[in-house]
N, C-alpha and C positions, 0 to 999 in steps of 0.2 A: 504494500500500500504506500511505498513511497512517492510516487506521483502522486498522491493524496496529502503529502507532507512537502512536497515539491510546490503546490501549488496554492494553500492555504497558509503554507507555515507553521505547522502546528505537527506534534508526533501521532505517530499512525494511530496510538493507541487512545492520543487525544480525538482523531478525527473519527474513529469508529466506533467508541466507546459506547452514544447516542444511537446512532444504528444500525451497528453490527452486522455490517455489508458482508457477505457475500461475493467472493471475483467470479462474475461467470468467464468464463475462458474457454470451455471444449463445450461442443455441438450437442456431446452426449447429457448435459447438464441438463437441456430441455426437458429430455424426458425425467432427469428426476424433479426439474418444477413440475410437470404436468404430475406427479406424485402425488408432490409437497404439498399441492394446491386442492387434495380431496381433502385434506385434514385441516389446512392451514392456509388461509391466502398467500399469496408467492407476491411480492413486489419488486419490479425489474426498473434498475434508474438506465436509460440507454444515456452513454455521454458522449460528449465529442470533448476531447483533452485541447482542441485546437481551436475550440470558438470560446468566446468570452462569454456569450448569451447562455450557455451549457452551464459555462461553471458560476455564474450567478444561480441562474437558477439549482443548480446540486448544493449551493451554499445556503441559500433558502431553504431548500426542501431539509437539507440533515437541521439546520436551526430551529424547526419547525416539527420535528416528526416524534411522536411521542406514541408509538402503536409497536415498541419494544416486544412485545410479549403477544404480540394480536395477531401480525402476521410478519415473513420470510421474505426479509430485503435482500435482492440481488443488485448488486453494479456491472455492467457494462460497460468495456470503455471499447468503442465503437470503432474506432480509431485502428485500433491493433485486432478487432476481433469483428471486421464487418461481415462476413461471412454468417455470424452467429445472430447481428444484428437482421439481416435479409431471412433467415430462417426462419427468426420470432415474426414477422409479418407474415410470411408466408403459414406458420404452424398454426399462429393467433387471430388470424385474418386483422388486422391492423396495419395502417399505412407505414412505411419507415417515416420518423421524424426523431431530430435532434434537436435541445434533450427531448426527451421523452420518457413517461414515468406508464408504466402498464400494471394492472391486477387482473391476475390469473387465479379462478378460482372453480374447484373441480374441474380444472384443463381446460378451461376455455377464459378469454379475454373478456371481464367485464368491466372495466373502463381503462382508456387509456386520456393522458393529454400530454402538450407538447408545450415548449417553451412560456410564457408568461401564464397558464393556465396550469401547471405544476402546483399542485397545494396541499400540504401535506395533511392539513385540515378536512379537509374534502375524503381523502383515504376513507374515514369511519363510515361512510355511508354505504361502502362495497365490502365493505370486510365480515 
């Protein structure tokens, strides 16, 4: 997680402490969200390391996000893993956008949003 400490300034264990991100990184990972998500809603932050509108909004969203215990945060960093990104569209039926914040619950995509409409207030009403 040091791009995470690269980018905020802060140690990783500052930055994840709040919500205990998950890397998604391999393709295989989907199918265990599609798992995660009969027991526990799965939430996927998609980011882009190279836009600024991304990492405001990832800075909002972890300031904001208090559903520790509710449900199963994944990060993506889109950058390094778009293959994985185009996948979750295709699996979830959901358009790709960056960022982009997705809940998967019982395998299927029930809301997604995208830059300035990321709220991590809003979460409780899908979970």
């Amino acid at each position: 997680m040091s791009f995470l400490k690269n980018m905020f300034g802060t140690s990783s264990d500052e930055t994840t402490s709040k919500v205990g991100w998950r890397l998604l990184t391999d393709l295989g990972q989907l199918n265990e969200i599609i798992q995660e998500s009969t027991e526990k809603p799965v939430v996927i932050f998609k980011h882009s390391t190279r836009c600024y509108i991304s990492k405001s909004a990832l800075k909002q969203f972890e300031n904001e996000f208090d559903l520790q215990e509710k449900v199963i945060p994944y990060f993506l960093d889109l950058i390094e893993h778009r293959a994985i990104s185009n996948e979750i569209a295709v699996r979830f039926g959901v358009e790709h956008q960056s960022p982009q914040l997705i809940v998967i619950k019982d395998g299927k995509a029930v809301y997604d949003a995208s830059h300035e409409n990321i709220d991590a207030a809003q979460l409780e009403q899908f979970i």
